[in-house]
C-alpha positions as CSV (number, residue, x, y, z in Angstrom):
1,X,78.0,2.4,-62.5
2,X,77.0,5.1,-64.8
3,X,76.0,2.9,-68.1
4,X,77.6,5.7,-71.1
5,X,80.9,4.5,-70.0
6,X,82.2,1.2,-67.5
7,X,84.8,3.7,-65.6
8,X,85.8,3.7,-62.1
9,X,84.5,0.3,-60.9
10,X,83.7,-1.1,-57.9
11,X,83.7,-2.2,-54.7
12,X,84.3,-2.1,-50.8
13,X,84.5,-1.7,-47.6
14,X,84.7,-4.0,-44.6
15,X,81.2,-6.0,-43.7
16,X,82.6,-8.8,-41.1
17,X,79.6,-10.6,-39.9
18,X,80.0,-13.7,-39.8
19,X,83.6,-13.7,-40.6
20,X,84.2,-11.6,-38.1
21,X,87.1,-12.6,-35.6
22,X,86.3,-11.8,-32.1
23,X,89.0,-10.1,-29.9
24,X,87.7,-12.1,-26.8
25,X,91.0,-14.2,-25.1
26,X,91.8,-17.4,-26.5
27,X,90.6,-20.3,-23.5
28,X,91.7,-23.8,-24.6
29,X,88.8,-25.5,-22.9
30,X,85.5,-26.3,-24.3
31,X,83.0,-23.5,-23.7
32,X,79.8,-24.1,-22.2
33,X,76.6,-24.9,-24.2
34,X,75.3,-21.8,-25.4
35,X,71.0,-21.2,-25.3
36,X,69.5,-21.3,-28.8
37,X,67.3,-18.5,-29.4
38,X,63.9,-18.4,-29.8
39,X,63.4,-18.3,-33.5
40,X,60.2,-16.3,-33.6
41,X,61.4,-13.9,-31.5
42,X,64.2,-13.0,-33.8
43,X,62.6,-13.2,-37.1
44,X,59.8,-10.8,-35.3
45,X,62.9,-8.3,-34.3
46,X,64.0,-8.4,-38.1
47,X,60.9,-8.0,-39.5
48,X,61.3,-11.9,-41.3
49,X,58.0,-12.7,-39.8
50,X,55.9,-10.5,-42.6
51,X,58.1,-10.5,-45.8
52,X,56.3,-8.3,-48.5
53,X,54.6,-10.5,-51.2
54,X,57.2,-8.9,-53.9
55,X,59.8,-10.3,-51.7
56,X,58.3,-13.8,-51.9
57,X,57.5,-14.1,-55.6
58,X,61.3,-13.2,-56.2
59,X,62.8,-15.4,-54.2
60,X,60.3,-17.7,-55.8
61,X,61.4,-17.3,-59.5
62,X,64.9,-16.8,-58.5
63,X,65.9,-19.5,-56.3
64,X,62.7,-21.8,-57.3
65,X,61.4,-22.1,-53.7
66,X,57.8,-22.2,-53.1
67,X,56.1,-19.4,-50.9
68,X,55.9,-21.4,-47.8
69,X,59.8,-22.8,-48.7
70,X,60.8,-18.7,-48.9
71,X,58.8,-17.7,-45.7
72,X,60.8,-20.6,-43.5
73,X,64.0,-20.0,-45.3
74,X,64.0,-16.1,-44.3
75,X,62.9,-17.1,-40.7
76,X,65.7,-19.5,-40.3
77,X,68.2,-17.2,-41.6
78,X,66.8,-14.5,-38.9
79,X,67.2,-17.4,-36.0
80,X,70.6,-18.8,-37.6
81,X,71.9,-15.3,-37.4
82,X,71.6,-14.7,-33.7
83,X,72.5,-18.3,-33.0
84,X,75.6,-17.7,-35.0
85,X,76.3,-14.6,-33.3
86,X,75.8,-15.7,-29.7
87,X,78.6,-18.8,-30.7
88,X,81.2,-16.6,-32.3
89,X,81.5,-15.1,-29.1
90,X,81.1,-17.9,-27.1
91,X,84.0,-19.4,-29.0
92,X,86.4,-16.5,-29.3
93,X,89.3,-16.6,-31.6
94,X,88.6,-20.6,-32.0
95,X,85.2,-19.2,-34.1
96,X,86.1,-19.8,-37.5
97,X,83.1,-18.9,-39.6
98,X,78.9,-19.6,-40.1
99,X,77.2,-20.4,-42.8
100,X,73.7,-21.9,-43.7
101,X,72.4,-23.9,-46.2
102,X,69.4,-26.2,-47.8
103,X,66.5,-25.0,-49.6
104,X,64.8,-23.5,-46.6
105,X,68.2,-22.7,-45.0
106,X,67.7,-25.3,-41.9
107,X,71.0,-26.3,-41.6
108,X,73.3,-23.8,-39.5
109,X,77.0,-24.8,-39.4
110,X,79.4,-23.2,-37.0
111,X,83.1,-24.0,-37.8
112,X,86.1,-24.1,-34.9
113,X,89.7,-25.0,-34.8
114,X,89.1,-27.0,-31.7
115,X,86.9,-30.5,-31.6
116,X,86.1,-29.7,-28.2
117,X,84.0,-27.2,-28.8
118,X,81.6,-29.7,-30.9
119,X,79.5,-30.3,-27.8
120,X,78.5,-26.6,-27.3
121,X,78.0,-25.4,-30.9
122,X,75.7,-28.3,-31.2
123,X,73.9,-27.1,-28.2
124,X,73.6,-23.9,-29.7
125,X,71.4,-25.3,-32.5
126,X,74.1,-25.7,-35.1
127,X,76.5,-28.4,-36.7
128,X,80.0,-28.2,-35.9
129,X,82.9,-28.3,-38.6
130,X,86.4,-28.2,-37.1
131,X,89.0,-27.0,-39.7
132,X,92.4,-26.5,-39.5
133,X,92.9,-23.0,-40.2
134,X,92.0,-19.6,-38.0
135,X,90.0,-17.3,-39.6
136,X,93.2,-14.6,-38.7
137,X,95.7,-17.3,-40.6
138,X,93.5,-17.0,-43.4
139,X,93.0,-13.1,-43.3
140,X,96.7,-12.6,-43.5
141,X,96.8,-14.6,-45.9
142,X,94.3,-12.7,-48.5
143,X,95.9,-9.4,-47.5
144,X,98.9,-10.7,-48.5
145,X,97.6,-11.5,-52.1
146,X,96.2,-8.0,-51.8
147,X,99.1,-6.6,-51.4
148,X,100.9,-8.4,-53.9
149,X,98.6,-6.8,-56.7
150,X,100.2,-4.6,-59.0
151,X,99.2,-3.1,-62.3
152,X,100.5,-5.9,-64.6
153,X,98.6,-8.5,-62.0
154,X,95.5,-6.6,-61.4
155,X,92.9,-8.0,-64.3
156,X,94.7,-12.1,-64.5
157,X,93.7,-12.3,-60.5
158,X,90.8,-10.2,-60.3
159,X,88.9,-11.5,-57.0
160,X,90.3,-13.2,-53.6
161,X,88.5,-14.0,-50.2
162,X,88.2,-16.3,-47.4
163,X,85.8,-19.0,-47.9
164,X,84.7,-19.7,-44.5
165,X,82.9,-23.5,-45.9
166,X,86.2,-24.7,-47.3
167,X,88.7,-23.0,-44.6
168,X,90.8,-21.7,-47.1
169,X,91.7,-18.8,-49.2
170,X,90.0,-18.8,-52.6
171,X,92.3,-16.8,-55.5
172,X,90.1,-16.2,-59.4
173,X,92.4,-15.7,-62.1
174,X,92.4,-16.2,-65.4
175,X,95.1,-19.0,-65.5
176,X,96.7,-21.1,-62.9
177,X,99.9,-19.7,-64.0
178,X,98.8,-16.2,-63.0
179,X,97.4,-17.3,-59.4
180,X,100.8,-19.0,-58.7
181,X,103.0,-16.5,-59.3
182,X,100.8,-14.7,-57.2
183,X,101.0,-16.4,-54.3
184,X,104.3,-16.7,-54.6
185,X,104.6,-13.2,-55.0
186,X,102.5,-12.9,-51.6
187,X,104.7,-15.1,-50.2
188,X,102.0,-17.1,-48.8
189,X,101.7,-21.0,-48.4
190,X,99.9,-22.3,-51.2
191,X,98.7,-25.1,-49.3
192,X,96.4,-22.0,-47.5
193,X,94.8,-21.3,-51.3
194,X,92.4,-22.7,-53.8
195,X,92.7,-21.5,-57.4
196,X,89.4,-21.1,-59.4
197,X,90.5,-20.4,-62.6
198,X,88.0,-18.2,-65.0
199,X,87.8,-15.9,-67.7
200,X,85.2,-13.5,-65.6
201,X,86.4,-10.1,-65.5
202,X,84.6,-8.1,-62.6
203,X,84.4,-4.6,-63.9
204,X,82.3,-1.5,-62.1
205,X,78.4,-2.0,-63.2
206,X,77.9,1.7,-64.2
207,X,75.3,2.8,-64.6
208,X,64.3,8.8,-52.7
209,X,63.4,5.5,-52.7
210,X,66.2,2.3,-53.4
211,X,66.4,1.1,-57.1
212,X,65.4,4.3,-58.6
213,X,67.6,5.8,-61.3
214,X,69.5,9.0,-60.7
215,X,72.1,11.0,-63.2
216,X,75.0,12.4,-62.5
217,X,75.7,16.0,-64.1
218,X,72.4,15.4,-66.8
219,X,74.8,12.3,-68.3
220,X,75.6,8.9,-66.5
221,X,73.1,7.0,-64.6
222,X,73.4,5.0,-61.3
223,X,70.7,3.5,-58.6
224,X,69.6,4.9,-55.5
225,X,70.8,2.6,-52.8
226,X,69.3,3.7,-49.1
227,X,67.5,6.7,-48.5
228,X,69.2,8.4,-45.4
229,X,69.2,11.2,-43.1
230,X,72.0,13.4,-41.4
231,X,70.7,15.7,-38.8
232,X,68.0,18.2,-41.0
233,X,69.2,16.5,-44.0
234,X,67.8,13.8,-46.4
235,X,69.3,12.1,-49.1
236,X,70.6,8.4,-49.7
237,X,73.5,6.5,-50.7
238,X,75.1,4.7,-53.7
239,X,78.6,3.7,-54.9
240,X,81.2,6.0,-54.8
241,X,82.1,5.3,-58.8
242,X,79.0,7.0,-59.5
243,X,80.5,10.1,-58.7
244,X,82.6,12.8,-57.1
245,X,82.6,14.6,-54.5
246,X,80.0,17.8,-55.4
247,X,78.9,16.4,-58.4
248,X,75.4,17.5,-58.6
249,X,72.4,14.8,-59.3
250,X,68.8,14.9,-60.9
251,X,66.0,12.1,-60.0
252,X,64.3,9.7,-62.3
253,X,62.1,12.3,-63.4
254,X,65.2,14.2,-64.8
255,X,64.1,16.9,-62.0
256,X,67.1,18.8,-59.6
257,X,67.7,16.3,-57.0
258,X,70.7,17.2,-54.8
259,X,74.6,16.3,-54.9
260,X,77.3,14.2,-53.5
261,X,78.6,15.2,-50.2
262,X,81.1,12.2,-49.8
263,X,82.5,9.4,-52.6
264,X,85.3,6.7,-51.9
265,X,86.4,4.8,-55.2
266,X,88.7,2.6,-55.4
267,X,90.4,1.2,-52.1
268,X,86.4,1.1,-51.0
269,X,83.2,1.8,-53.0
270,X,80.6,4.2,-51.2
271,X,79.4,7.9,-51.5
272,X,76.3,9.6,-50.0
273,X,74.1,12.2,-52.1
274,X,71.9,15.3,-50.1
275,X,68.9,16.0,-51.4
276,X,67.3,19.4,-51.7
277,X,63.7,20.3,-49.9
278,X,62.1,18.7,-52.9
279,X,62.7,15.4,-52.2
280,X,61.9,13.1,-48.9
281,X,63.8,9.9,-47.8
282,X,61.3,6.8,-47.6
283,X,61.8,3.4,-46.0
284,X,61.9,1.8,-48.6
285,X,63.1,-0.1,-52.0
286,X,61.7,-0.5,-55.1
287,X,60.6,-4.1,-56.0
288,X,58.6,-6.3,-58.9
289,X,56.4,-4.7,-60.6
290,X,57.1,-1.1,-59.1
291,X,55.8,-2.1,-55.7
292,X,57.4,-1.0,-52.4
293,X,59.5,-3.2,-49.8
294,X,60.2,-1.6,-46.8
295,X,63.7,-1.4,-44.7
296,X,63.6,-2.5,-41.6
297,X,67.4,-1.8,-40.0
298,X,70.4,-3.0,-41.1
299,X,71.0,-6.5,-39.4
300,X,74.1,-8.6,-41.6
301,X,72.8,-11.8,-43.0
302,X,75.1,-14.5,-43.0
303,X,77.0,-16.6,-45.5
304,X,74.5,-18.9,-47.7
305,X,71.4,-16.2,-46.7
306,X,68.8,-15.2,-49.6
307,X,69.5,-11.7,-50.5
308,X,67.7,-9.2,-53.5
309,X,68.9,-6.3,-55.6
310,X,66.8,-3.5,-57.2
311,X,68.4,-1.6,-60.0
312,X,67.3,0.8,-62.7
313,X,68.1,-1.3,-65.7
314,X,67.2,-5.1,-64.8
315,X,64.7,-4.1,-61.7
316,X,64.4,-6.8,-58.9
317,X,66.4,-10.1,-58.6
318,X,67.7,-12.5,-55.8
319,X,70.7,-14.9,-55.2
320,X,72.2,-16.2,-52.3
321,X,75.3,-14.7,-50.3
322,X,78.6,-16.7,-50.9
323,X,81.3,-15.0,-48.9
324,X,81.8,-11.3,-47.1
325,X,85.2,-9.5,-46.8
326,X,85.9,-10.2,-50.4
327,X,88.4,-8.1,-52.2
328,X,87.8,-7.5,-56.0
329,X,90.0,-5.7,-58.8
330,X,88.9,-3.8,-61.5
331,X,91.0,-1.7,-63.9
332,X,90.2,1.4,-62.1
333,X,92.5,-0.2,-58.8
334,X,91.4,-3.0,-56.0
335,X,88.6,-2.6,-53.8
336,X,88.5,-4.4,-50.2
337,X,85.9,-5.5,-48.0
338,X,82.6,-6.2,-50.1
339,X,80.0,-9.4,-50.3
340,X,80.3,-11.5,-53.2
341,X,77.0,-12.6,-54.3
342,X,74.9,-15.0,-57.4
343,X,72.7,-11.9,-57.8
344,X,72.7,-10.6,-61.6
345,X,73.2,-7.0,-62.5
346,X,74.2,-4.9,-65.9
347,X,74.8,-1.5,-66.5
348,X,72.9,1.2,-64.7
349,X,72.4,-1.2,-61.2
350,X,75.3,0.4,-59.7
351,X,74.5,1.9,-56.5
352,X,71.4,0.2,-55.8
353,X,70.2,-1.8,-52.7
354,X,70.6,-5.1,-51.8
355,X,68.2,-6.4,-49.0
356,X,68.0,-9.6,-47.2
357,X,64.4,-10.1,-45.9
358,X,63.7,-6.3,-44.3
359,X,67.4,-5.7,-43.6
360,X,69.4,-3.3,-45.5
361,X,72.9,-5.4,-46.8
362,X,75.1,-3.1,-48.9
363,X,75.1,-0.9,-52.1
364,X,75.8,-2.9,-55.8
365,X,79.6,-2.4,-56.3
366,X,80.7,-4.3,-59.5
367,X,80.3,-8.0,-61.1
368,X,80.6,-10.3,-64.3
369,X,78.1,-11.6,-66.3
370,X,74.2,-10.4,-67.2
371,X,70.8,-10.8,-66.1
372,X,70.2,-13.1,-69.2
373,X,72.8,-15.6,-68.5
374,X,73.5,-15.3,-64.9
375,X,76.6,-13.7,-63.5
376,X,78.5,-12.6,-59.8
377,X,77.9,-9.1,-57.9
378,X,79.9,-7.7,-55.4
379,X,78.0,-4.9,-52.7
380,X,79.6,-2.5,-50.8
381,X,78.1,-3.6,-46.9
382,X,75.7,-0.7,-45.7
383,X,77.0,-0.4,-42.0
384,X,81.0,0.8,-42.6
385,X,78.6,3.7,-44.9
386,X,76.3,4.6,-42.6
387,X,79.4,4.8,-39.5
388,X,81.9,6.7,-42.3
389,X,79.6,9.4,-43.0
390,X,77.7,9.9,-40.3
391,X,74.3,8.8,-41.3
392,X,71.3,7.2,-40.6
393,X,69.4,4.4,-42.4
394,X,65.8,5.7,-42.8
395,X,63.6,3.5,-41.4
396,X,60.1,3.3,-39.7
397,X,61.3,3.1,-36.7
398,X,62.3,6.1,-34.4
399,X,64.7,7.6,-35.9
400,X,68.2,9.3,-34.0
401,X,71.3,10.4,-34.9
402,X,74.3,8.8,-34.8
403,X,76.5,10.3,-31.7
404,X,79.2,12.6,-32.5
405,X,81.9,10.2,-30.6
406,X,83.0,6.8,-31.2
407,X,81.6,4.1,-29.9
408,X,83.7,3.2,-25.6
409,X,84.6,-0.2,-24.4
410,X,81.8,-0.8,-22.1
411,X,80.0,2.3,-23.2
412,X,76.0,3.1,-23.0
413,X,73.8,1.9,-26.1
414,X,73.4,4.6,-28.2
415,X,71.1,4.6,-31.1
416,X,72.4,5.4,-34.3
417,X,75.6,3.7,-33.6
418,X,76.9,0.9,-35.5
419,X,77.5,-2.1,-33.3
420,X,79.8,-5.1,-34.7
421,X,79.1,-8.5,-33.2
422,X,80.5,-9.2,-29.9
423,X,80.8,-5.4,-28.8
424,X,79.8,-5.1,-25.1
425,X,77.4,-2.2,-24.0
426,X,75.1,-1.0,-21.2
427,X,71.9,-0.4,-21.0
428,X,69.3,0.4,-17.8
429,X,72.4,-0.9,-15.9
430,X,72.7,-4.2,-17.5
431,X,75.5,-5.1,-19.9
432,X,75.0,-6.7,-23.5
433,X,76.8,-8.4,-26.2
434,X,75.9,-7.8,-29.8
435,X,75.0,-11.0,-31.5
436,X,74.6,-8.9,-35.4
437,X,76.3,-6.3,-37.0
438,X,73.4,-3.5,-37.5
439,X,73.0,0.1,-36.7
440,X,70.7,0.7,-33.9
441,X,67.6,2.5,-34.1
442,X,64.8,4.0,-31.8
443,X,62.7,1.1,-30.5
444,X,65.5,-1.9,-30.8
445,X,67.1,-1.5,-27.5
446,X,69.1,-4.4,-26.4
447,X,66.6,-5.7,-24.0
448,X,63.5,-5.9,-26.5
449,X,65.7,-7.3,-29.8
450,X,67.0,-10.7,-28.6
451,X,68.1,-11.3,-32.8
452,X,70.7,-8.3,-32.0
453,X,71.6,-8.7,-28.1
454,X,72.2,-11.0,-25.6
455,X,73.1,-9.9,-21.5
456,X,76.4,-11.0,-21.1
């Protein structure tokens, strides 16, 4: 979001996680306890094992956790995430959402449509909730309410998503007057909805390492988000607001930087920028006081998981996750498929990274509110970015580019690709099931990353 003016504003693409709704075959029997996973192993495989000291002292001041209450909470949220995984596909189209919570996020709750499944998700290492409603019921039902948006509409019901901890669609508008006559509009059963009525008005926050400031034609400024590569080339990405297609950019030292090669705003909010030879993509993200915190792949965290911005106007700040697949409207039009978040933002954050112990999340999209008071931020998930345009996330691991064709039924691990949970691919001869959305790269092949994959 450049910060001269708020224009085009913000938001997303699809990041399902643990939303997601498998496309396994319904069974109407109880499944069979699944394993839990050794919690070491996956915090190891995320890189939640070492977080960086700048890291720690945010989530510290931000969340009020002591250092020892951060370290356990971002190894739980590793573990929770590849128990949560291995149940949604255990559980099929009964799966109907994950979510952790508590101080130290200890408590992993796995919700289902059917009671008989209690047994096995409690197995798994989580609590069970059984709801009424089907993550697909509910789906419909937001893109319904989507589709019922029109211009006069737009800014009285400004955000809608599934809340997977109350198992029903939840509609912000300005009045309650507004959010029914939109869902009648929609056409949808009310019974499916919960109205939170507010006078928040999201709007596009304006304004190569993550966090650092960039301009757009010498005038507006944005945040770097992730640096990336593309074959020979380098560069990162950001929100598409920023700017157009071949708008050229300059650094944070006002020197020529490179320009945008892609940019999708509204509908979904990305864009990625290519750098000239001057510039080299890091692994990393700018944090508290300047220091460096380093990107280690691009794992989804779940519902209720920690989660950290760096932007060029209020620096480095944390909140928790409260729901994914969240569509947003601004003035500029709706946007579909971002992560609604407590983090703060203002002006000039726009574009910048968002990063859940060492795992890339998304790109800052749009919000409401400041850094003084508090406020909601919606990011653009990293993953549909990196598949869209063909990129990879910069890391320190081995790095490989993404293949040229889209991912088979079935089909060999490649790295590069973006896997969604529950896809099924080989690899040495033995098949897998992917527990985490994440692009893979070099060294986390399915057999050494028990977080991301389990033999199926």
């Amino acid at each position: 979001m450049p910060n001269r003016h708020i224009a085009a504003a913000c938001a997303a693409v699809t990041a399902l996680g643990a939303l997601v709704l498998t496309q396994l075959p319904e069974a109407s029997a109880a499944v069979s306890p699944v394993p839990a996973v050794d919690a070491p192993s996956a915090a190891r495989t995320l890189g939640a094992d070492k977080p960086a000291p700048e890291m720690l002292r945010a989530l510290r001041d931000d969340l009020r956790l002591t250092d020892a209450q951060a370290r356990t909470r971002l190894e739980n949220e590793a573990e929770a995430g590849a128990r949560a995984g291995r149940l949604q596909i255990a559980l099929g189209k009964r799966f109907a959402g994950a979510w952790v919570q508590g101080a130290t996020s200890a408590d992993l709750t796995v919700a289902t449509t059917d009671a008989a499944d209690t047994a096995a998700i409690e197995a798994g290492g989580a609590k069970a909730a059984v709801v009424k409603n089907r993550l697909k019921e509910l789906r419909v039902a937001k893109s319904q309410l989507d589709r019922a948006i029109t211009a006069g509409t737009a800014q009285k019901t400004p955000v809608r998503y599934v809340d997977v901890r109350t198992n029903r669609v939840t509609l912000q508008a300005t009045s309650r007057a507004a959010a029914d006559a939109l869902v009648a509009m929609a056409g949808i059963d009310a019974k499916l909805v919960d109205v939170k009525v507010s006078a928040e008005q999201p709007r596009a926050l304006y304004d190569i390492r993550g966090g650092d400031a960039y301009y757009i034609k010498d005038t507006a400024r944005c945040s770097v988000g992730f640096a990336v590569t593309k074959a020979e080339r380098q560069g990162f990405v950001s929100a598409g607001h920023c700017g157009s297609t071949g708008d050229t950019t300059t650094g944070f030292n006002k020197v020529a930087q490179g320009a945008f090669q892609g940019s999708v705003f509204p509908g979904r909010d990305m864009s990625w920028v290519a750098a000239n030879s001057d510039w080299t993509a890091t692994p990393y993200v700018k944090g508290a006081g300047d220091q460096n915190i380093e990107v280690a792949g691009s794992a989804q965290a779940l519902v209720g998981a920690a989660v950290c911005r760096s932007g060029s106007t209020t620096g480095w700040h944390c909140g928790t996750i409260q729901q994914h697949d969240t569509s947003v409207t601004y003035s500029e039009g709706t946007i579909t498929g971002v992560t609604r978040t407590t983090v703060c933002a203002e002006p000039g954050d726009s574009g910048g990274p968002y990063v859940s112990g060492a795992q890339a999340q998304g790109v800052l999209s749009g919000g409401s509110g400041n850094c003084t008071t508090g406020g909601t931020t919606f990011y653009q998930p990293i993953n549909p970015v990196l598949t869209t345009y063909g990129l990879v996330l910069k890391t320190n691991t081995a790095q490989a580019e993404p293949p040229t064709t889209p991912a088979e039924p079935n089909g060999s691990w490649a790295s590069g690709r973006v896997y969604d949970t529950g896809a099924r691919v080989t690899y040495n001869g033995v098949t897998y099931l992917c527990l985490q959305s994440h692009q893979a790269q070099g060294v986390l092949q399915p057999a050494a990353t028990p977080a991301l994959w389990q033999r199926a």
